[in-house]
N, CA, C and O atoms as CSV, one atom per row, in Angstrom:
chain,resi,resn,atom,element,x,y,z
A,1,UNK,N,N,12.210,-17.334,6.734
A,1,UNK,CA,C,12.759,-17.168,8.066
A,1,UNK,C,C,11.908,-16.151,8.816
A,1,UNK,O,O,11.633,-15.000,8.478
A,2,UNK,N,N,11.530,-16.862,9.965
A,2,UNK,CA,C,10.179,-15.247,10.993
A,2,UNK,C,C,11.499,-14.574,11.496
A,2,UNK,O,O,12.636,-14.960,11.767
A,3,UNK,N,N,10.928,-13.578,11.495
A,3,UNK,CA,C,12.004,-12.702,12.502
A,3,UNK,C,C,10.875,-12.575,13.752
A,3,UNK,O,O,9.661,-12.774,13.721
A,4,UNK,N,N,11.759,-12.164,14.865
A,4,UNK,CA,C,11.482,-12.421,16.180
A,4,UNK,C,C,10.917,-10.541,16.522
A,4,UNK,O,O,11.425,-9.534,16.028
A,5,UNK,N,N,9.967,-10.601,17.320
A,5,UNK,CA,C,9.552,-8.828,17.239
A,5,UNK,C,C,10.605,-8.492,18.595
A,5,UNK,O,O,10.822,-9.381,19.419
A,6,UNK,N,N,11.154,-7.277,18.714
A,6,UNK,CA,C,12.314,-6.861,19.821
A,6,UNK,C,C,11.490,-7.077,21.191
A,6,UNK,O,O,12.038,-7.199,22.287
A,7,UNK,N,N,10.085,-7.108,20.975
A,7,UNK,CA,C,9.234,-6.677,22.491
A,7,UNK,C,C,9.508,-8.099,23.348
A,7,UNK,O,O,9.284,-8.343,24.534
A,8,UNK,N,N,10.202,-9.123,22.063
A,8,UNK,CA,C,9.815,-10.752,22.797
A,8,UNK,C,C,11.030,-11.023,23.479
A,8,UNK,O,O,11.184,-12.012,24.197
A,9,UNK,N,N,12.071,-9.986,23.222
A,9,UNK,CA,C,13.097,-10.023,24.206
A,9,UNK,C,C,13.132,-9.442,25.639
A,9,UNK,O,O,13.697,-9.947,26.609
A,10,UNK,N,N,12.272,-8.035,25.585
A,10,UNK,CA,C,11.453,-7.771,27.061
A,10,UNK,C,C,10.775,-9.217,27.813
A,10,UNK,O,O,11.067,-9.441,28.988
A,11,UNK,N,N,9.862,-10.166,27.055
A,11,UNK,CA,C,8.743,-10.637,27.424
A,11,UNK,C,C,9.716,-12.062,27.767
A,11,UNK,O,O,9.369,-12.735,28.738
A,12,UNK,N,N,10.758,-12.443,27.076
A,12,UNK,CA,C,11.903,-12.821,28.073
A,12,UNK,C,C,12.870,-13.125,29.470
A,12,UNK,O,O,13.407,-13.961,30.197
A,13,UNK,N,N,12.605,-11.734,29.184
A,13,UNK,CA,C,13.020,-11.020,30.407
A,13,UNK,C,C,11.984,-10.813,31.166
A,13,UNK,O,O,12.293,-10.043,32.076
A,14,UNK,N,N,11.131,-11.072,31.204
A,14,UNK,CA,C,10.123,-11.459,32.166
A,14,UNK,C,C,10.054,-12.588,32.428
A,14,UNK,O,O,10.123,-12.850,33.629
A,15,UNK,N,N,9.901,-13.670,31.518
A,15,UNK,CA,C,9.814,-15.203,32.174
A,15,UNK,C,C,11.120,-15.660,33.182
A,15,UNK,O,O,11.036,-16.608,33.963
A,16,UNK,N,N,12.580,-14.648,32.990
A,16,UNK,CA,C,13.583,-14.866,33.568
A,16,UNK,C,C,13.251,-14.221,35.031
A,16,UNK,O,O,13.568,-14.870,36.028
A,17,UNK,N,N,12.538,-12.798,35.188
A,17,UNK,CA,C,12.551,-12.483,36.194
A,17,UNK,C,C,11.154,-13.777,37.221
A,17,UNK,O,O,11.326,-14.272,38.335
A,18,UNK,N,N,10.054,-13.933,36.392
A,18,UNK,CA,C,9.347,-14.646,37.200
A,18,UNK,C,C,10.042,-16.285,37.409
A,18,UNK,O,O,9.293,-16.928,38.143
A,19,UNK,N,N,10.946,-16.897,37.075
A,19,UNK,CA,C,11.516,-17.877,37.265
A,19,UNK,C,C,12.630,-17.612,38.334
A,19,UNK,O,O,13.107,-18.684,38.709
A,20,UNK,N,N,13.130,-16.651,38.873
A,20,UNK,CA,C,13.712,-16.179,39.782
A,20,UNK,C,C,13.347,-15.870,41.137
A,20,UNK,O,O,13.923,-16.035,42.212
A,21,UNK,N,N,11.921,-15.237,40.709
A,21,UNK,CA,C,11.096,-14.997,41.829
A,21,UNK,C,C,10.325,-16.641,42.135
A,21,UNK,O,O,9.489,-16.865,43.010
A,22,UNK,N,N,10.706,-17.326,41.462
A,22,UNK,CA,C,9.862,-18.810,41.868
A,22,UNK,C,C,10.574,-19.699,42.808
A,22,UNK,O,O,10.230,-20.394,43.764
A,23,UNK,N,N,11.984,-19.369,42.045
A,23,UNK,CA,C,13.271,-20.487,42.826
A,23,UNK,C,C,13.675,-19.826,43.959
A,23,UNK,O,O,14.393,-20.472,44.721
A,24,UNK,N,N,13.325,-18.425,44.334
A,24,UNK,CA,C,13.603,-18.121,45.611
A,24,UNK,C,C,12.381,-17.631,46.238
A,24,UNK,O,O,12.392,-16.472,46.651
A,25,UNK,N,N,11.226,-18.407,46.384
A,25,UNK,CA,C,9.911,-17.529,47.239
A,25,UNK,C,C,9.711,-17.803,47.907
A,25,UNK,O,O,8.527,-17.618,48.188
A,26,UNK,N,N,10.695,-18.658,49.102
A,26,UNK,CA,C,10.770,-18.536,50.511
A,26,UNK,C,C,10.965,-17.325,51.147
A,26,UNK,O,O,10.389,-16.866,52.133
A,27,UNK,N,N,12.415,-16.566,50.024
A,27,UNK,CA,C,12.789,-15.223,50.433
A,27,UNK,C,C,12.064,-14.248,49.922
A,27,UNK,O,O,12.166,-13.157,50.484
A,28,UNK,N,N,11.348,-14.334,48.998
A,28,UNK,CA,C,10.780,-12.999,48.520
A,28,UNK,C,C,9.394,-13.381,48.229
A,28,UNK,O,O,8.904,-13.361,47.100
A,29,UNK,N,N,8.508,-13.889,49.795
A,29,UNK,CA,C,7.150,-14.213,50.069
A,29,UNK,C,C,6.370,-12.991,50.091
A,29,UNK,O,O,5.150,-13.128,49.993
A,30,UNK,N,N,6.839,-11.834,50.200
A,30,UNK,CA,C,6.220,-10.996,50.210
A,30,UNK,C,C,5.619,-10.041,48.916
A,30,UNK,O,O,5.010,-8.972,48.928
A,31,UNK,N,N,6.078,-10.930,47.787
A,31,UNK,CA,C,6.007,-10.334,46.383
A,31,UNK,C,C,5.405,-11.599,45.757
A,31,UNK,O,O,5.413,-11.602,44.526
A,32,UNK,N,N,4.893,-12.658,46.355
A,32,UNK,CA,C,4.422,-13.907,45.862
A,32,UNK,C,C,2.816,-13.062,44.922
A,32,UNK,O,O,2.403,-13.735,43.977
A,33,UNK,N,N,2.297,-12.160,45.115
A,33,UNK,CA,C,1.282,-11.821,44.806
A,33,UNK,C,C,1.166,-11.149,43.634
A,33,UNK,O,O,0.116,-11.156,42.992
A,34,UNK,N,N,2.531,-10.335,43.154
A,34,UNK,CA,C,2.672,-9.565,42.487
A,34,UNK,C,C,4.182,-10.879,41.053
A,34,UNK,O,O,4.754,-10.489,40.034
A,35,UNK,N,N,4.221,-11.779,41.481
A,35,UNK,CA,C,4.736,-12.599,40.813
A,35,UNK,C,C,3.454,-13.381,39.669
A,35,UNK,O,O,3.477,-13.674,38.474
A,36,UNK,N,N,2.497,-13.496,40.671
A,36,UNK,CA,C,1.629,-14.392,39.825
A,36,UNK,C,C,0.780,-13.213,39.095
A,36,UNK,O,O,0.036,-13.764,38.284
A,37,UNK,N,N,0.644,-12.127,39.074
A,37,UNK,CA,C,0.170,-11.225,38.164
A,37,UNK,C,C,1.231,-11.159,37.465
A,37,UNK,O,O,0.822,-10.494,36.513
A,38,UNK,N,N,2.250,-11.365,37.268
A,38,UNK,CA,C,3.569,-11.249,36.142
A,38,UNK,C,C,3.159,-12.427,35.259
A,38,UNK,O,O,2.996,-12.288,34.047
A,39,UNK,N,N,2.977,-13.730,35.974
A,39,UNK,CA,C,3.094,-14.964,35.362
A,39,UNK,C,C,1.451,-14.570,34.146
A,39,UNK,O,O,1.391,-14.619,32.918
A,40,UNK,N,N,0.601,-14.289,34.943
A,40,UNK,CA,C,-0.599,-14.512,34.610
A,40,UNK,C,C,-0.811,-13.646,32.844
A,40,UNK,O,O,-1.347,-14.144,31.854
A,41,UNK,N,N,-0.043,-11.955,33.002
A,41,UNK,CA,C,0.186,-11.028,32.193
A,41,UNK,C,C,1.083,-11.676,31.598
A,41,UNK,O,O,1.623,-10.667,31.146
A,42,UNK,N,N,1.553,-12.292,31.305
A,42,UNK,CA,C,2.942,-12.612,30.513
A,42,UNK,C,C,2.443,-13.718,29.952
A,42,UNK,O,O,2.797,-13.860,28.782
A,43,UNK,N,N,1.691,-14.614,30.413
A,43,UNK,CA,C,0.677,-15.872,29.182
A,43,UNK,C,C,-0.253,-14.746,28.511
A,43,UNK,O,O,-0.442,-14.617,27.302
A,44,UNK,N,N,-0.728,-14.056,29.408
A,44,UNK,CA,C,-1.649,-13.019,28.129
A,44,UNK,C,C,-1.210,-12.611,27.194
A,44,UNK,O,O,-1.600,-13.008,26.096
A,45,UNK,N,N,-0.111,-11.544,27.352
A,45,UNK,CA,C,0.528,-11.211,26.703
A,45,UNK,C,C,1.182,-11.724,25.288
A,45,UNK,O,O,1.447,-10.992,24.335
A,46,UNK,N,N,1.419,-13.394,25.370
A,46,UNK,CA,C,2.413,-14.193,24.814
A,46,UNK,C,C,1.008,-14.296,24.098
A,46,UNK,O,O,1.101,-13.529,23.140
A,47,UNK,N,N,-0.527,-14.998,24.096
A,47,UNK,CA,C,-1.287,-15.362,23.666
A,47,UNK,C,C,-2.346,-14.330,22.710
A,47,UNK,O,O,-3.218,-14.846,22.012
A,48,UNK,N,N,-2.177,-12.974,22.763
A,48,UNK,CA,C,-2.348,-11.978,22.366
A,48,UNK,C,C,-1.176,-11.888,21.049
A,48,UNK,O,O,-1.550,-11.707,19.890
A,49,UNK,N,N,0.018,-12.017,21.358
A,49,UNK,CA,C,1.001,-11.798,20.279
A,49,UNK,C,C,0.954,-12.765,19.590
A,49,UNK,O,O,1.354,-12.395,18.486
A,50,UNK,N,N,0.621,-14.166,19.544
A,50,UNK,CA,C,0.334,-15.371,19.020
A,50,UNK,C,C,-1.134,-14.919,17.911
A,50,UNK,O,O,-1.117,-15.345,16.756
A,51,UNK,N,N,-2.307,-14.068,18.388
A,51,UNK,CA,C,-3.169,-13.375,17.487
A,51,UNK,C,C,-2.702,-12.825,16.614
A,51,UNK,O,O,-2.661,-13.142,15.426
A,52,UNK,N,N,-2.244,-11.807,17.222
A,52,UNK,CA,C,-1.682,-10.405,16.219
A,52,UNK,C,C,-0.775,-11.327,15.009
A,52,UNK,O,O,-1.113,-11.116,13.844
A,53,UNK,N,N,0.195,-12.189,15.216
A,53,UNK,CA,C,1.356,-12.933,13.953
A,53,UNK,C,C,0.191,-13.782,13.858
A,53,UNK,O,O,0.415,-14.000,12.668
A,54,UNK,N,N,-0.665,-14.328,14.035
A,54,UNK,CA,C,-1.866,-15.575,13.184
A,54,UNK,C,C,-2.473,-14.276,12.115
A,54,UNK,O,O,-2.572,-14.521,10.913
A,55,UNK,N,N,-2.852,-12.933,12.645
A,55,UNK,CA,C,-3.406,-12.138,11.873
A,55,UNK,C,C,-3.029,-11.255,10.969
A,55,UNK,O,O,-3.676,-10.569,10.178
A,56,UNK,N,N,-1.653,-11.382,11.233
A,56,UNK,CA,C,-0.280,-9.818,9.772
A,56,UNK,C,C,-0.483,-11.298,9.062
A,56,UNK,O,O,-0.937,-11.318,7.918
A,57,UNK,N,N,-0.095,-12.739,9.840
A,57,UNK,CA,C,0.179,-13.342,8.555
A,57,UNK,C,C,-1.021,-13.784,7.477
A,57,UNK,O,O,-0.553,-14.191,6.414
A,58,UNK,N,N,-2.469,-13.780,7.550
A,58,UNK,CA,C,-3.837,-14.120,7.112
A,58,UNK,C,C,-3.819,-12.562,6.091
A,58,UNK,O,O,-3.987,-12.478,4.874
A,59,UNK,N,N,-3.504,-11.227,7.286
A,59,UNK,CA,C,-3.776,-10.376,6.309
A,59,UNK,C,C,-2.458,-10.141,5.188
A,59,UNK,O,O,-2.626,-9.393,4.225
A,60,UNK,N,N,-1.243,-10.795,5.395
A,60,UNK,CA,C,-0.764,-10.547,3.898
A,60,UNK,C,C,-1.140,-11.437,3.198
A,60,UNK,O,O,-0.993,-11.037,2.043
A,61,UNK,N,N,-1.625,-12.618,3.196
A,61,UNK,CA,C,-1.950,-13.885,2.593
A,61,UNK,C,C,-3.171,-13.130,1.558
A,61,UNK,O,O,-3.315,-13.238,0.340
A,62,UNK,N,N,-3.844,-12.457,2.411
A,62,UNK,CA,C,-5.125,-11.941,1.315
A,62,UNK,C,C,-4.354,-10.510,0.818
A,62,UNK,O,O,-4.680,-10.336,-0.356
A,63,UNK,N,N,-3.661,-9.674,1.169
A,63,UNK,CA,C,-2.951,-8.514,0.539
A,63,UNK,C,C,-2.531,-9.232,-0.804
A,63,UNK,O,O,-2.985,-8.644,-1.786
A,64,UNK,N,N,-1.764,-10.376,-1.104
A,64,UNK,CA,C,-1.133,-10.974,-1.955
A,64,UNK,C,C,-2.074,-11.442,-3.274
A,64,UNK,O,O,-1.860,-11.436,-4.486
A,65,UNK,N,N,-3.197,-11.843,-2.461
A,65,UNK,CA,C,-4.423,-12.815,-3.682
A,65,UNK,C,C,-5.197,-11.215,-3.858
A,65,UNK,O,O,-5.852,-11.115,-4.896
A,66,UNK,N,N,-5.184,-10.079,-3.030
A,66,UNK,CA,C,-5.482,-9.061,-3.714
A,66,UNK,C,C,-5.146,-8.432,-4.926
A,66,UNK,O,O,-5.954,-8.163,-5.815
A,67,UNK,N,N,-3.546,-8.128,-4.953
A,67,UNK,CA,C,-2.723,-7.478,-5.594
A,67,UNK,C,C,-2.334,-8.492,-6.730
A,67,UNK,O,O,-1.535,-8.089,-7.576
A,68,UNK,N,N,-2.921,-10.018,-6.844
A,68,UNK,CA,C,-2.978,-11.043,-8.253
A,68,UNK,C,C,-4.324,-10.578,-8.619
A,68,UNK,O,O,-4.483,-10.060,-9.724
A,69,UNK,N,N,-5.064,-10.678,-8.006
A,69,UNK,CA,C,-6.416,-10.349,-8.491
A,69,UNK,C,C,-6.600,-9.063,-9.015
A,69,UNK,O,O,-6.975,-9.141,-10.185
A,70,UNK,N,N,-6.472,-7.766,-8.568
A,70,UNK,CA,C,-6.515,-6.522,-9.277
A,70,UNK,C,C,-5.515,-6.693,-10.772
A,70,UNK,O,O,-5.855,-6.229,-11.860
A,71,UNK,N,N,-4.271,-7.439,-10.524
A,71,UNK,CA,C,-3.547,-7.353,-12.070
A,71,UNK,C,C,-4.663,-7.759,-12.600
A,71,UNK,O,O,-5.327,-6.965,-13.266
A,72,UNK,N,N,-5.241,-9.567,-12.337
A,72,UNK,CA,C,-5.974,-9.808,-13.560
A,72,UNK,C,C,-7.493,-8.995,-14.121
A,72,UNK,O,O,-8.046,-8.947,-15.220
A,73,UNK,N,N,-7.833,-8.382,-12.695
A,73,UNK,CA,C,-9.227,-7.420,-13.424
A,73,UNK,C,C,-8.699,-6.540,-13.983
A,73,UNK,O,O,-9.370,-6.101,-14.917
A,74,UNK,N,N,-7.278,-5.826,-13.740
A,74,UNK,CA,C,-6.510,-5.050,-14.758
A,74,UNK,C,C,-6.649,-5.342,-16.174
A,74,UNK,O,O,-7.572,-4.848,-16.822
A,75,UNK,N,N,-5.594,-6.287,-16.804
A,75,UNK,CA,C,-5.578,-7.007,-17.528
A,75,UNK,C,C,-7.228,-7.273,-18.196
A,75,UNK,O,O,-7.246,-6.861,-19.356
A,76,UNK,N,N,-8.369,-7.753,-17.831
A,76,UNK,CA,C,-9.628,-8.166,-18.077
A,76,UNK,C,C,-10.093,-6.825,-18.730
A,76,UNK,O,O,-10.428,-6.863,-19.914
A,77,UNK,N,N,-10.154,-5.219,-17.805
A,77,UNK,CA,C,-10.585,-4.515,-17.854
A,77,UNK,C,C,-10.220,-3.761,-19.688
A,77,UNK,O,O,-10.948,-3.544,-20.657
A,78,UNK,N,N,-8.399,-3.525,-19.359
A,78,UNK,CA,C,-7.776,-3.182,-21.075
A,78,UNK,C,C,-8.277,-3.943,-21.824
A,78,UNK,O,O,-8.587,-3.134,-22.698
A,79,UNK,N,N,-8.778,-5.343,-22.370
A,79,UNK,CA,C,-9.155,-6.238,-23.108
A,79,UNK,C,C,-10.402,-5.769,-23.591
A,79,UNK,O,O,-10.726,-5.535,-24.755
A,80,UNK,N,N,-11.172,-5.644,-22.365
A,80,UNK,CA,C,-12.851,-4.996,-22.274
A,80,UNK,C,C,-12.711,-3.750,-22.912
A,80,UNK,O,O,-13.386,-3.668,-23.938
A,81,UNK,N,N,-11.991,-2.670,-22.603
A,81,UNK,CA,C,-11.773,-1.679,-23.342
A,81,UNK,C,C,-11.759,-1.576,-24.798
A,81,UNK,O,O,-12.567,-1.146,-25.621
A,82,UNK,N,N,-10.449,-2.169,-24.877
A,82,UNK,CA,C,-9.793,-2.107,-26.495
A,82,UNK,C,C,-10.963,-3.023,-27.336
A,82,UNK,O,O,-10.931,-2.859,-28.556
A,83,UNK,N,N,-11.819,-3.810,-26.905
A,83,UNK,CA,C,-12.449,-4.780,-27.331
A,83,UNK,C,C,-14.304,-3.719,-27.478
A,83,UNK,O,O,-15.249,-4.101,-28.168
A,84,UNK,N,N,-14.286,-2.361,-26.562
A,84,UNK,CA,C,-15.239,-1.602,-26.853
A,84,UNK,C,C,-14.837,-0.391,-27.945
A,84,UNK,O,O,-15.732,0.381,-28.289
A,85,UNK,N,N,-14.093,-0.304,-28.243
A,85,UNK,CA,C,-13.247,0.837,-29.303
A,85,UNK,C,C,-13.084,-0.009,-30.297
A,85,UNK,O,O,-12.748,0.587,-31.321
A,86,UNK,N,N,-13.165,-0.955,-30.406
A,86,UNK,CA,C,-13.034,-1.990,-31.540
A,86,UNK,C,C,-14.338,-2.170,-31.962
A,86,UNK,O,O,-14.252,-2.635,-33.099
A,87,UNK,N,N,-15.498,-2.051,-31.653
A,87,UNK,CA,C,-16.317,-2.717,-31.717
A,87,UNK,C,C,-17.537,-1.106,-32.005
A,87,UNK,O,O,-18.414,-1.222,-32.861
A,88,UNK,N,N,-17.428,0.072,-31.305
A,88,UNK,CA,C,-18.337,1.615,-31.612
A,88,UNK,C,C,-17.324,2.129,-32.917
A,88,UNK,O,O,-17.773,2.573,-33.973
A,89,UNK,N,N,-16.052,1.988,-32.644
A,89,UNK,CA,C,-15.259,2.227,-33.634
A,89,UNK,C,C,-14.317,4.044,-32.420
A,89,UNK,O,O,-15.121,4.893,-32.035
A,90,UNK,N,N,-13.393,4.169,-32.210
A,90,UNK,CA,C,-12.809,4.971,-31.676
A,90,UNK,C,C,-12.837,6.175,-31.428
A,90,UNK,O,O,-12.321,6.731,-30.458
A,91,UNK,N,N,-13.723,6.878,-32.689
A,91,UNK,CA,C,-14.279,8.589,-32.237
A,91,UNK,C,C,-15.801,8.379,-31.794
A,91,UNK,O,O,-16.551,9.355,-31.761
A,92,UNK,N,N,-16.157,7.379,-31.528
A,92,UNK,CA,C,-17.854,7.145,-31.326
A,92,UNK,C,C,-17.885,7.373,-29.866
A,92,UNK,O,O,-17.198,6.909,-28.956
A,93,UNK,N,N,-19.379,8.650,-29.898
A,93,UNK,CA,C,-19.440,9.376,-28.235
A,93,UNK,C,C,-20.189,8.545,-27.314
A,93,UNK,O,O,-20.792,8.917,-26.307
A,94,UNK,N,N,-20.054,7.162,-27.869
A,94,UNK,CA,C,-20.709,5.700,-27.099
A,94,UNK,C,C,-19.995,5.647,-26.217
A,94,UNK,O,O,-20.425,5.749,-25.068
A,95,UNK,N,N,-18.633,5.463,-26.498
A,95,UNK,CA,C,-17.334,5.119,-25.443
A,95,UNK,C,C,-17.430,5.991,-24.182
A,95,UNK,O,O,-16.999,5.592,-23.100
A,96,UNK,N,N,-18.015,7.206,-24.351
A,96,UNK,CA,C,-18.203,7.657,-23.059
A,96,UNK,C,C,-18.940,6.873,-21.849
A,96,UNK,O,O,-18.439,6.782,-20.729
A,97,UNK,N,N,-19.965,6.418,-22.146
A,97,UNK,CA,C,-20.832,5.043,-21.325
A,97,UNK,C,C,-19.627,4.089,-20.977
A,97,UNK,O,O,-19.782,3.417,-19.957
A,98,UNK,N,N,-18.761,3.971,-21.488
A,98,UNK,CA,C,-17.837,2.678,-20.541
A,98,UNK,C,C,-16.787,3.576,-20.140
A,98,UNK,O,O,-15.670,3.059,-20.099
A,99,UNK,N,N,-16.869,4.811,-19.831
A,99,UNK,CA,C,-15.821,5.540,-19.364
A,99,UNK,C,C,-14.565,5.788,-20.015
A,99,UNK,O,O,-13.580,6.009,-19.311
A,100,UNK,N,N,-14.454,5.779,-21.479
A,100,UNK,CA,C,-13.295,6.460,-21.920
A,100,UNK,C,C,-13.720,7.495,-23.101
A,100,UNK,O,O,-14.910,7.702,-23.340
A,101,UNK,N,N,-12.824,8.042,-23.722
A,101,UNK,CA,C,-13.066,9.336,-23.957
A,101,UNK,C,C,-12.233,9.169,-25.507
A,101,UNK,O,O,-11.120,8.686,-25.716
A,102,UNK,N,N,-13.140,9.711,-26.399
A,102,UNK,CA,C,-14.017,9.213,-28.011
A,102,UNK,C,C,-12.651,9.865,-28.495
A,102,UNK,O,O,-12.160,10.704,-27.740
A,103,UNK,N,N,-12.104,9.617,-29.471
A,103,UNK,CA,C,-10.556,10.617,-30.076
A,103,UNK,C,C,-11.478,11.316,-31.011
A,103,UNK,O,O,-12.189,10.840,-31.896
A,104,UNK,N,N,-11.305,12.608,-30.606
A,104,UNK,CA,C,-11.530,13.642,-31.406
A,104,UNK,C,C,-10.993,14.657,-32.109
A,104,UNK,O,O,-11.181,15.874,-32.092
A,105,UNK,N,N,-10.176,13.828,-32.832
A,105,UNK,CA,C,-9.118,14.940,-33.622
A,105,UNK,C,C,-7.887,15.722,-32.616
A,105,UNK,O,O,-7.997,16.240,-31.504
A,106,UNK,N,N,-7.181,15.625,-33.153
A,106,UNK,CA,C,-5.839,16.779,-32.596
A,106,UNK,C,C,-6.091,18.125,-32.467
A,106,UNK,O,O,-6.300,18.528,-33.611
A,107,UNK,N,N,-6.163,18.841,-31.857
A,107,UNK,CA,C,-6.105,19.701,-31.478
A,107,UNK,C,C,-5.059,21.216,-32.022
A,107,UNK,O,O,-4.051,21.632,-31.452
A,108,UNK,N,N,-5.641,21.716,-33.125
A,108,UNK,CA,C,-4.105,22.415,-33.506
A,108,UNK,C,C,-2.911,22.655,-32.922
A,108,UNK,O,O,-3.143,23.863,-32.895
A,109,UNK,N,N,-2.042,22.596,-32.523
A,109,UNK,CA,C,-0.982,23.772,-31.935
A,109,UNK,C,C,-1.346,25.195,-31.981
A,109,UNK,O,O,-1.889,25.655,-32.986
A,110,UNK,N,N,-1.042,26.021,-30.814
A,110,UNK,CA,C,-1.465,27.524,-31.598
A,110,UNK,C,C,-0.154,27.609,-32.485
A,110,UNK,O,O,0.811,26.860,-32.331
A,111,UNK,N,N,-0.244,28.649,-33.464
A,111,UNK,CA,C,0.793,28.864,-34.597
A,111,UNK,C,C,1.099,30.246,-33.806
A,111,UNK,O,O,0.292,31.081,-33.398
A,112,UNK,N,N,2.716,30.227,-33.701
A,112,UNK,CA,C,3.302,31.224,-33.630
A,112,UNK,C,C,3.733,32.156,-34.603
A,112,UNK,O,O,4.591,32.042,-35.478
A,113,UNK,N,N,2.897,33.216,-34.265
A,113,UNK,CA,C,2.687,34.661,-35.504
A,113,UNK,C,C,4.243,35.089,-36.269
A,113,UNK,O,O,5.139,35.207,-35.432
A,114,UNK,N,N,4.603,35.290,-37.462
A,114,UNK,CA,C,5.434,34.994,-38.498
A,114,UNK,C,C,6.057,36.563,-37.994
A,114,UNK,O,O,5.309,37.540,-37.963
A,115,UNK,N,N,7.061,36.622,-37.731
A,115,UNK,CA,C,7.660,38.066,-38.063
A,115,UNK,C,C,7.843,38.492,-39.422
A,115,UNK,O,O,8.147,38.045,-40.528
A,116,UNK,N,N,7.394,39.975,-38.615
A,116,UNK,CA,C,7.343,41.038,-40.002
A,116,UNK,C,C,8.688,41.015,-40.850
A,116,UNK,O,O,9.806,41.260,-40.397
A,117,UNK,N,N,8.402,40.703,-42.058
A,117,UNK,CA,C,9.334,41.194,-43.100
A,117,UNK,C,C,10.268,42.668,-42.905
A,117,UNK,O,O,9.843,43.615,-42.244
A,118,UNK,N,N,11.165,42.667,-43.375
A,118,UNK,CA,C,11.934,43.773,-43.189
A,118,UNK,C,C,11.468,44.799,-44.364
A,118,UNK,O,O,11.138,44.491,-45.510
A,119,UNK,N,N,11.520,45.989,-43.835
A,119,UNK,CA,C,10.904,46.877,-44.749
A,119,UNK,C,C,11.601,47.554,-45.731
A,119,UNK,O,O,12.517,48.282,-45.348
A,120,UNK,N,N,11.380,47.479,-46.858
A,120,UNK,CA,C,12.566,48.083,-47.857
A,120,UNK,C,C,12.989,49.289,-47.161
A,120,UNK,O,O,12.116,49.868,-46.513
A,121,UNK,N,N,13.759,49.609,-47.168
A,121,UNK,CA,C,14.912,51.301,-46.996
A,121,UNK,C,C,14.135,52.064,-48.700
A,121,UNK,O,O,13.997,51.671,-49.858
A,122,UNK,N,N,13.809,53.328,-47.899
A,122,UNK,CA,C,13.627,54.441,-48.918
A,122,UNK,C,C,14.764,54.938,-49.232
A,122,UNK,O,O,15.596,55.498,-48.518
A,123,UNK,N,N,14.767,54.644,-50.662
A,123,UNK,CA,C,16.214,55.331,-51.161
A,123,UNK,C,C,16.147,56.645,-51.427
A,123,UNK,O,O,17.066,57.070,-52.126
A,124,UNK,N,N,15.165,57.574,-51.007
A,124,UNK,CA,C,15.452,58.975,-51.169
A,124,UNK,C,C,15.727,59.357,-49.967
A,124,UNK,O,O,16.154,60.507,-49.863
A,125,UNK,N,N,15.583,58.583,-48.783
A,125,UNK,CA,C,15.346,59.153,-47.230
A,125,UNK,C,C,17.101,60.086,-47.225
A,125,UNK,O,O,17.147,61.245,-46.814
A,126,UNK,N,N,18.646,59.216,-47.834
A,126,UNK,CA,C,19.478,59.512,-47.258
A,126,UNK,C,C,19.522,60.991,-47.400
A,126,UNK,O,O,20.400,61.640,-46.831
């Protein structure tokens, strides 16, 4: 379903006012000049907005075959990957050349230092 843009209800309301000014331009001869610049702007207008919806709708048409296409070079790319770590073997500093980064061991945790033992009580102190 198109939805209708709000401006085409202005641009409406223009073909109503220049159809008004047509059926009476015996009486309002003095605006005959400024009618046909309405008429004239208002096919422009209409033929301009007829671009712009030929062109949102072309550019989502390709937004769409974009956003299929990046999944599948997505998709292509992890394959290519996992299929180069498969193949140098996973800590190999080859993998850097296809842009990922070689597993190099874990990294310790730092170790949190052991509290001190409690110190015997001198039994002569009392």
């Amino acid at each position: 379903m198109s939805r209708v843009p709000l401006y085409m209800h202005r641009v409406a309301g223009w073909e109503v006012t220049n159809t008004g000014l047509t059926a009476n331009q015996d009486q309002v001869e003095h605006l005959e000049r400024h009618r046909i610049q309405l008429e004239e702007k208002t096919v422009q207008f209409k033929s301009l907005s007829a671009q712009f919806n030929a062109l949102t709708t072309s550019k989502q048409e390709m937004n769409k075959e974009m956003r299929t296409l990046f999944r599948e070079v997505e998709t292509l790319v992890a394959y290519l990957r996992t299929a180069v770590r498969q193949h140098y073997g996973k800590d190999s500093e080859k993998l850097i050349e296809f842009g990922l980064q070689p597993f190099r061991g874990r990294t310790p945790s730092p170790k949190a230092p052991l509290p001190e033992a409690p110190k015997p009580s001198d039994p002569t102190a009392s």
